[in-house]
C-alpha positions in Angstrom: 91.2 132.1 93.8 93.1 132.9 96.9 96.9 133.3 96.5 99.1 130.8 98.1 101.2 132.1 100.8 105.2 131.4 100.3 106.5 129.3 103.8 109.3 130.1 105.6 111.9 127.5 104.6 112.5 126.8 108.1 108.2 126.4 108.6 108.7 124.4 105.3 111.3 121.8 106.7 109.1 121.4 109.5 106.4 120.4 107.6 108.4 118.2 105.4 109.9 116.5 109.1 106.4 115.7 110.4 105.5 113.9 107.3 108.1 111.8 107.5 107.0 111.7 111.2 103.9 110.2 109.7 105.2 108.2 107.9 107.2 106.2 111.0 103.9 106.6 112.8 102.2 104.6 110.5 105.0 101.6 110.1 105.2 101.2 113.7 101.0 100.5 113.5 98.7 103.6 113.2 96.6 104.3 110.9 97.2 107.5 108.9 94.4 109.1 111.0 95.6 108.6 113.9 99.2 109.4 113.1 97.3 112.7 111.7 95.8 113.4 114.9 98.5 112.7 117.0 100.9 115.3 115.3 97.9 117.9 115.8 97.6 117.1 119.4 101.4 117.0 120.0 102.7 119.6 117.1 104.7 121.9 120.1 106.7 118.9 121.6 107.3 117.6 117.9 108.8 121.1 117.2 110.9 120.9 120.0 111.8 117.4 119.1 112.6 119.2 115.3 114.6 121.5 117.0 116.4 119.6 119.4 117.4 117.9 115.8 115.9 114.3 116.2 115.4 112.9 113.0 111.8 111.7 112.1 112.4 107.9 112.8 113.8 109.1 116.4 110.6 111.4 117.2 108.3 108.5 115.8 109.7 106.2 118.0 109.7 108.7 121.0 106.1 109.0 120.3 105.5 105.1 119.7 107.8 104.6 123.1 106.0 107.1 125.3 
């Protein structure tokens, strides 16, 4: 059994904030999939949008806007 590797806390909130992206992506109409896929395709401008200190609802809407 491999061991699992101990995140950064700061890689951890990140992880934490794009589920919660998710989450938003999926009330304003996508399916989980797609909400999936999307953060994939656009994980560098969601980190920038984590950084820049957006909360999730404000990055989903971004998303949802643009």
């Amino acid at each position: 059994m491999a061991k699992k590797e101990k995140l950064d806390p700061e890689t951890e909130a990140l992880i934490k904030w794009c589920i919660e992206v998710e989450g938003f992506l999926v009330k304003g109409g996508a399916t989980v999939a797609q909400a999936q896929e999307f953060i994939e395709e656009q994980v560098e401008w969601l980190t920038d949008l984590f950084y820049d200190g957006l909360t999730p609802e404000e990055a989903a809407q971004a998303s949802l806007d643009g």
